[in-house]
C-alpha positions in Angstrom: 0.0 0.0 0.0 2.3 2.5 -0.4 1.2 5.5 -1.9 2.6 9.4 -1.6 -1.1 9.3 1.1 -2.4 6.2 2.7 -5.4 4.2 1.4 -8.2 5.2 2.9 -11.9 3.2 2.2 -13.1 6.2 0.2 -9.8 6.3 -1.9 -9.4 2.7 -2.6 -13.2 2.6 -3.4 -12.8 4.9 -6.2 -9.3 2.9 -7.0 -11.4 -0.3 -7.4 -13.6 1.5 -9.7 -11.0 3.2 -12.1 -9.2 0.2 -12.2 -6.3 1.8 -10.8 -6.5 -1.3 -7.9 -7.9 -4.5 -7.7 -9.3 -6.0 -4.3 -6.7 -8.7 -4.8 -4.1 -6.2 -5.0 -5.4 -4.6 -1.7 -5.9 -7.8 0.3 -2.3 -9.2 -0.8 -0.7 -5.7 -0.1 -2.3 -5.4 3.6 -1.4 -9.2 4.2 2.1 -8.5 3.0 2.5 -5.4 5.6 0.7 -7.6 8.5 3.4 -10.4 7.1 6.2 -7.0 7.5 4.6 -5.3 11.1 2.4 -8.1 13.1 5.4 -9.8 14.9 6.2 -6.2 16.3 2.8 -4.7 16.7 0.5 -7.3 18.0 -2.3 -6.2 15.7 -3.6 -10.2 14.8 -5.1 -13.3 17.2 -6.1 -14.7 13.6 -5.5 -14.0 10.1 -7.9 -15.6 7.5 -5.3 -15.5 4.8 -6.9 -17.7 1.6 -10.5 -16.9 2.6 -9.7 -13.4 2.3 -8.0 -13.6 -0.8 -10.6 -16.0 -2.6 -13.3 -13.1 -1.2 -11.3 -10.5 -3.1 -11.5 -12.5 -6.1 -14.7 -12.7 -6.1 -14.8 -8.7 -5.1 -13.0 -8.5 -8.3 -15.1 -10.6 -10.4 -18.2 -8.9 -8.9 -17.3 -5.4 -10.2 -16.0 -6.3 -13.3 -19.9 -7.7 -14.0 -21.2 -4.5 -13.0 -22.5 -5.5 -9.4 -21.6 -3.0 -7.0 -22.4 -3.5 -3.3 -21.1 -0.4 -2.4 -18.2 1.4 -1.2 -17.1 -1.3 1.0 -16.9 -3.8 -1.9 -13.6 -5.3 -2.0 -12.2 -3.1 1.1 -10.0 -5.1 3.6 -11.2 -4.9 7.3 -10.5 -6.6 10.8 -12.4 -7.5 13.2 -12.4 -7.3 17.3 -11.4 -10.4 18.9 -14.7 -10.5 21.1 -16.9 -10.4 17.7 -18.3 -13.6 16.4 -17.1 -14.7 12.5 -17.9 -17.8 10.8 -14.1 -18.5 10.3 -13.8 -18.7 14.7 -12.5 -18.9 17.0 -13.3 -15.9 19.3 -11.3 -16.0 22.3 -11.8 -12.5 23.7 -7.7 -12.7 24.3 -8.1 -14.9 27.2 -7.3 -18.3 27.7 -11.1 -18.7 30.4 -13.1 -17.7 27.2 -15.5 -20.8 26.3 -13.9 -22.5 22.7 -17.7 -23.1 21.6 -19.0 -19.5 21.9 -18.2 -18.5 19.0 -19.3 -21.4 16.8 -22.3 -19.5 16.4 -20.7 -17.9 13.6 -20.8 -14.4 11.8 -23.0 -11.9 13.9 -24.9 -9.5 12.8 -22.8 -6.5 12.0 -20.1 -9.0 10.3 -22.7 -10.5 8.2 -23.9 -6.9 7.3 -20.1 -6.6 6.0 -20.0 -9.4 4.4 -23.0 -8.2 2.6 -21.8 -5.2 1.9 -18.8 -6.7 0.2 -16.1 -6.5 2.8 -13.4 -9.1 2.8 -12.6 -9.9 6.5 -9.3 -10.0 7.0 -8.8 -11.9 10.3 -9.6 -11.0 14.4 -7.8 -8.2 15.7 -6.1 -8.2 19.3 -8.2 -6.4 22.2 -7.1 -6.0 25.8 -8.7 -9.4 27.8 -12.4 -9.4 27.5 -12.4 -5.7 26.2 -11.1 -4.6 29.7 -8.1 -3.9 31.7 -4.7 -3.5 30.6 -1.5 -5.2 28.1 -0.9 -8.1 30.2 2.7 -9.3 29.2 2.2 -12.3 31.7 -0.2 -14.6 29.0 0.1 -16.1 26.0 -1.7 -13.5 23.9 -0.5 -10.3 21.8 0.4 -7.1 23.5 -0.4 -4.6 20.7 2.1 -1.4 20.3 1.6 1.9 18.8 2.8 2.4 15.2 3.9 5.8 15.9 6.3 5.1 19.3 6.7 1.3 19.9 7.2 1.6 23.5 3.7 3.3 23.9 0.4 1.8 23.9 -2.2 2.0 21.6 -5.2 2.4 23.7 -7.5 -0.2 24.3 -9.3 -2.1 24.0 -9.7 -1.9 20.4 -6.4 -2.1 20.4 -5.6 -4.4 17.2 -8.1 -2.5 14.8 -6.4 1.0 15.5 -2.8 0.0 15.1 -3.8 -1.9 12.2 -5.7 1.2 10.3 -2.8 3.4 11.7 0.0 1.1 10.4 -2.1 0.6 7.0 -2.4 -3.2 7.2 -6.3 -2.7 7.0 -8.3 0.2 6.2 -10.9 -0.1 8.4 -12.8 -2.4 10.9 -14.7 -3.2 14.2 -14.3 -2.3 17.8 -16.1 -2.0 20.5 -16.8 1.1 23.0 -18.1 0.0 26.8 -16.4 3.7 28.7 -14.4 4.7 25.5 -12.6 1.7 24.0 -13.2 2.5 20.3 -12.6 6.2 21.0 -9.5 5.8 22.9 -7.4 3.9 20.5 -8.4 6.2 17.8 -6.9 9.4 19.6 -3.6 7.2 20.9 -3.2 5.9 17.0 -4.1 8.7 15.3 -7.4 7.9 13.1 -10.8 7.9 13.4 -13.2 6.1 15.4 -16.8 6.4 15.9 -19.3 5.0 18.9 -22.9 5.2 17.4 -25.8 6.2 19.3 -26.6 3.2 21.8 -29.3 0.7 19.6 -28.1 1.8 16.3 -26.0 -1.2 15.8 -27.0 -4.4 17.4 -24.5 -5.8 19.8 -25.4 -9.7 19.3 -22.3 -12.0 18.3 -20.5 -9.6 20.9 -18.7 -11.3 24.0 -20.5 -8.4 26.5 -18.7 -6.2 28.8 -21.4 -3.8 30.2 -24.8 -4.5 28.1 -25.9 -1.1 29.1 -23.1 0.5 27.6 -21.3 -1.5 25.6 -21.3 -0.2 21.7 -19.5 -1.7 18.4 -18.5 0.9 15.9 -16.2 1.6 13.1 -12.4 2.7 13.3 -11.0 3.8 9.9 -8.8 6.5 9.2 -11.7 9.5 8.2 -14.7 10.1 9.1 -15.8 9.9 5.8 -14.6 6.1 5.8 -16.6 5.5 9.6 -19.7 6.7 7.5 -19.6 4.4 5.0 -18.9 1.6 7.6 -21.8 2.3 10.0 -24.3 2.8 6.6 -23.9 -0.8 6.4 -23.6 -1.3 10.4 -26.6 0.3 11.7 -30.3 -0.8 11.5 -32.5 -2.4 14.4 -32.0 -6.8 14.8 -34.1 -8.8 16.4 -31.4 -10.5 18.2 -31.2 -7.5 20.3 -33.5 -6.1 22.0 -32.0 -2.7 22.7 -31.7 -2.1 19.1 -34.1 0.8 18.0 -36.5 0.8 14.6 -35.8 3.3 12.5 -35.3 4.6 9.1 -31.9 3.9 6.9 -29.8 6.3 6.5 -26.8 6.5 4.5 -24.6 8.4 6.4 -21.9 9.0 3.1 -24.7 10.7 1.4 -25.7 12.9 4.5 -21.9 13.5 5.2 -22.0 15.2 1.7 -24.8 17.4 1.4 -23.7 18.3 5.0 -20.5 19.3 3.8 -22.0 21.3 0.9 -23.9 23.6 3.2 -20.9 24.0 5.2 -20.4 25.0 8.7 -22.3 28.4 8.9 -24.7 28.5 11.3 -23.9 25.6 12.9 -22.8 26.0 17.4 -20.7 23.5 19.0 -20.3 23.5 22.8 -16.7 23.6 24.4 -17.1 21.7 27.0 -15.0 23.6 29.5 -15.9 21.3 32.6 -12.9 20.6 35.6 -12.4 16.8 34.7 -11.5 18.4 30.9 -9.5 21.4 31.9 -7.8 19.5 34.8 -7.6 16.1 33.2 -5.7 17.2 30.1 -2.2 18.6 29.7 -1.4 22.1 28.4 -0.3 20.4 25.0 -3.3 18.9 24.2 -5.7 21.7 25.5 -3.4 24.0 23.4 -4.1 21.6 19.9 -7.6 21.5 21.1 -7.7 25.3 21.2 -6.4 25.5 17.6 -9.3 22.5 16.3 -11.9 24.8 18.0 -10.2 27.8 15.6 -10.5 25.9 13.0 -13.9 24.8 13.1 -14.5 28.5 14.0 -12.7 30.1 11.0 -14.5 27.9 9.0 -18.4 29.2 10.2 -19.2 27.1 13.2 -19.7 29.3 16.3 -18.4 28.1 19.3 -20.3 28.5 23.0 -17.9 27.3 26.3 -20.2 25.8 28.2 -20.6 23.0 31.4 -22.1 19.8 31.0 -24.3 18.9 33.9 -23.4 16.1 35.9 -20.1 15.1 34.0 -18.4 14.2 36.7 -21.5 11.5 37.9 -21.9 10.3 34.4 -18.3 9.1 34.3 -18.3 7.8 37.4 -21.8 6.1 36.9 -20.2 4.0 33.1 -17.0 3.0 35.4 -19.4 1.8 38.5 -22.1 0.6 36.3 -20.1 -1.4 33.5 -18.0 -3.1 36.7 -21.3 -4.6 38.1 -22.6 -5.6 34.6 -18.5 -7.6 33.9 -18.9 -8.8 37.2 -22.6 -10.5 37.0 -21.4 -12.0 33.2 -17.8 -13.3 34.7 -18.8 -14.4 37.9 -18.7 -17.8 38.2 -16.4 -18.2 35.7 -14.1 -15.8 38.2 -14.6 -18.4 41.0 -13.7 -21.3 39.1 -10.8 -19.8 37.3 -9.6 -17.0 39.2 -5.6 -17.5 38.2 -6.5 -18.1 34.4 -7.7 -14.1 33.9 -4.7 -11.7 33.9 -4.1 -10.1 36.7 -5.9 -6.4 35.2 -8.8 -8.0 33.7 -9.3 -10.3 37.2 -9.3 -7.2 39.4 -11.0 -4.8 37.5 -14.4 -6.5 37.2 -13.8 -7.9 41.1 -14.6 -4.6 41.8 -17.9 -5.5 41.0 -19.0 -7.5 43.8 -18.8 -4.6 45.9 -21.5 -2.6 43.8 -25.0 -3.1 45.2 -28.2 -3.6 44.0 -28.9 -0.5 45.8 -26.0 1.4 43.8 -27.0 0.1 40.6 -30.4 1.3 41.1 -29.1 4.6 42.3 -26.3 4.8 39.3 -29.6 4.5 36.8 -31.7 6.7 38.6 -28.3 9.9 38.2 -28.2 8.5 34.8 -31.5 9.1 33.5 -31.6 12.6 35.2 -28.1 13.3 34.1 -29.5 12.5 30.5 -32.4 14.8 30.6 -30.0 17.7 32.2 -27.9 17.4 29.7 -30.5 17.1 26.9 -31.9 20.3 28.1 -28.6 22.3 28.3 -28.2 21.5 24.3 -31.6 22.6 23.3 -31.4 25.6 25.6 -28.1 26.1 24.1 -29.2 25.8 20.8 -25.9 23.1 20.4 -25.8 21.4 17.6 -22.6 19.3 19.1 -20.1 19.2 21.6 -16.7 18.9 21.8 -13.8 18.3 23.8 -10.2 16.5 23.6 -10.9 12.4 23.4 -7.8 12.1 26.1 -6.0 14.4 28.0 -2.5 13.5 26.5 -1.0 11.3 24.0 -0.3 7.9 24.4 1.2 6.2 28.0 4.4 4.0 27.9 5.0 0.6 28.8 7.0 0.0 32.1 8.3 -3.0 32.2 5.2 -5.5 33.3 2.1 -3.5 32.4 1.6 0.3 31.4 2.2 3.5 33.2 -1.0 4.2 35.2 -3.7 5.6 33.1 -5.6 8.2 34.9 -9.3 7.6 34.6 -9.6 12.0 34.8 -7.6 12.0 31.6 -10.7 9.5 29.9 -12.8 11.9 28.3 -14.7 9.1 26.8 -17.4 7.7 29.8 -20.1 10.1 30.0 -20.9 9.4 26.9 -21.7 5.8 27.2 -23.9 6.7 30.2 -25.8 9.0 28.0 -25.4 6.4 25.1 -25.0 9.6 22.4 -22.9 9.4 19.4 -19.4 10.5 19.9 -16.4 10.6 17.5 -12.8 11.2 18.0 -10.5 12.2 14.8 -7.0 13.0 14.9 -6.5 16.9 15.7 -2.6 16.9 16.0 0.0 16.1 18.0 1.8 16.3 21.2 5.5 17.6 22.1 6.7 13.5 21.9 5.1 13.5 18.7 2.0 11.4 19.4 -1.4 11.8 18.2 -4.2 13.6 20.3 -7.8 13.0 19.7 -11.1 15.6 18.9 -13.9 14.0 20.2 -17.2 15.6 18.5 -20.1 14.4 20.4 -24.0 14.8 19.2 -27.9 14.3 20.0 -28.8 11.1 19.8 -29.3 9.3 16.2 -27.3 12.4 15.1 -24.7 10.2 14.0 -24.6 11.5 11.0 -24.4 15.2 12.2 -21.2 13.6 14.4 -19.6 12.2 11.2 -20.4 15.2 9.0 -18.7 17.8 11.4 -15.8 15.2 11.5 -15.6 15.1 7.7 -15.9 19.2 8.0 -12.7 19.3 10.1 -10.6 16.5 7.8 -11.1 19.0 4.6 -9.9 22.0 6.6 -6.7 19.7 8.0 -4.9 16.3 7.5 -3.6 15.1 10.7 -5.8 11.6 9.5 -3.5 11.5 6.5 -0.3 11.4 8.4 1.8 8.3 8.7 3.4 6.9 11.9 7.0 5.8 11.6 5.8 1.9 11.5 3.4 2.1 8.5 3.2 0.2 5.1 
């Protein structure tokens, strides 16, 4: 894949259309940088090397008969480690994970992929059941950050960021319980997006927190995340949190949004303590300038405090710890030295949380929701914004990682609320790493989210910019 720019889903789409590429081309070039990058990066649990290139083939073949499926046709993509795919296994990167869950094979966002004419490349690594930390003491993958290998890349879609950041995919799946597709997006330096809670059905999806666990797209533009969640979203009877409503497709929307352009839209700073506080002066400084940008370009700008921040981040943290610890629970008991050490005492924590305090975390979350709801409309908002972390990505320390501070996460709220939040690349700190703009919207404004994201990538191209370890 290399190119004077990086493939990106909306490039190589046209590509495969010109007949400047072929799907085969594409699928052989990203194996042949996983083949270059994987033993370093800890991007794969499984590649699905001639299944892949036989589903490019017939990508290929497809086109050249004049049957499009749209722009995911032919585009390679990884998925999540804790997502369900015909080829198996799933092992949610832990060696307790029961070897027969996932032979219920493709779930259904994959098979909405597959539909739409991806060719899955393989499972991407995660951290241990989508929680916790690298854990250097099992027999797994610790994935490292294409752009300093001796940082992290966020998890605990770990695998599918350093993969689109290191260009041996161009897109795939992760999943977002208190910011985990979000979160290796700003660390790697490309796009992610967590869709409105029931958008996009979570069946086929080892669960963290079912009350706030999401699966969206990571791809390097938002433009790319669009076309990704077009296929993604719709309402499945498998879940019952899923929501009826009408298609959208968010490419289309994206576009005519970015025809009218940003005049007359207002965005909220969010200028609360746990942002101003939990962020370094580098990364409130390149957040200053994404704010100008947006600015200069016809958005108006309000600062303004969300209500009840501070509880709706706690509430994800408390509330997706009881929901881990009622899933792992037995399993726990039985094979307590089998988890890693992070995962094992991270969802302990559980056990402490009451029925009492879970009632009491749902009761501040529905009024936080309707606080906040009302602040927007009162505001007139049409999103909000604020850094996705407070600083670029931690280093490993020998064992395990520097101690990420759960003030710098500026990701949690916004699985309490369950809105649609996205973080794109918006520059880069003093060491060189990338830093995150999360733009966060009503909910079902998804496509609002993506447009202002799309907005912000014409008027810079931090999502264009390679990391030293890249294809």
């Amino acid at each position: 894949m290399t190119r004077q720019e990086p493939w990106t889903i909306r490039t190589a789409a046209a590509a495969l259309r010109s007949g400047e590429t072929t799907s085969v081309a594409l699928v052989r070039s990203a194996h042949a940088a996983a083949d270059a990058l994987d033993p370093q990066m800890g991007t794969w649990l499984d590649r699905y090397t001639e299944q892949s290139l036989s589903r490019a083939e017939q990508a290929d073949a497809e086109l050249a008969e004049g049957r499009d499926l749209g722009p995911l046709h032919g585009i390679p993509l990884g998925i999540k480690d804790i997502l369900s795919t015909d080829e198996g296994p799933t092992t949610a990167q832990s060696l307790t994970m029961d070897p027969t869950w996932g032979d219920q094979g493709d779930g259904p966002v994959v098979a909405r992929l597959r539909a739409g004419g991806a060719v899955i490349m393989g499972k991407t690594s995660t951290m241990e059941y989508a929680i916790g930390r690298p854990d250097f003491s099992k027999p797994f993958p610790v994935p490292r950050n294409p752009w300093n290998l001796d940082r992290w890349t966020g998890g605990s879609s770990s695998g599918t960021g350093n993969g689109v950041a290191s260009g041996q995919i161009l897109g795939g799946l992760g999943t977002d319980t208190g910011g985990s597709v979000r979160l290796p997006a700003a660390y790697n330096g490309v796009s992610g997006h967590k869709p409105t809670f029931g958008l996009v059905p979570k069946s086929g999806c080892v669960p963290l927190g079912m009350s706030y666990d999401h699966i969206g797209p990571l791809a390097r533009s938002a433009w790319d995340c669009a076309a990704l969640l077009s296929v993604m979203a719709g309402a499945d009877p498998s879940d019952r949190t899923t929501v009826e409503r009408p298609g959208i497709d968010y490419v289309a929307q994206l576009e005519q949004s970015f025809e009218r352009g940003l005049d007359g839209l207002t965005v909220g700073v969010i200028v609360n303590d746990a942002i101003t506080e939990g962020s370094d002066e580098a990364t409130i400084a390149v957040f200053d300038d994404a704010v100008a940008a947006l600015t200069a370009a016809g958005a108006t700008a309000k600062r303004i405090e969300v209500p009840l921040y501070d509880e709706l981040a706690a509430g994800a943290f408390l509330g997706l710890q009881a929901e881990a610890f009622a899933w792992h629970r037995d399993r726990l008991a039985a094979r307590w030295e089998d988890y890693g050490r992070p995962t094992r005492l991270t969802i302990v924590q559980g056990a402490l949380i009451s029925a009492a305090d879970i009632v009491q975390i749902e009761r501040v979350r529905q009024v936080a929701r309707r606080q906040v709801a009302a602040m927007v409309e009162a505001e007139g908002l049409d999103a909000l914004l604020s850094p996705t972390t407070g600083h670029g990505a931690t280093p490993f320390t020998g064992g395990g990682t520097e101690a990420l501070s759960i003030r710098s996460l500026h990701t949690p709220a916004w699985n309490s609320t369950g809105w649609p939040a996205l973080s794109v690349p918006m520059g880069f700190d003093p060491d060189g790493l990338p830093l995150g703009l999360q733009i966060i919207g009503r909910p079902f404004a998804d496509d609002q989210v993506l447009a202002i994201g799309h907005a912000y990538q014409h008027l810079t191209d931090w999502h264009l910019r390679r990391p030293p370890h890249h294809a």
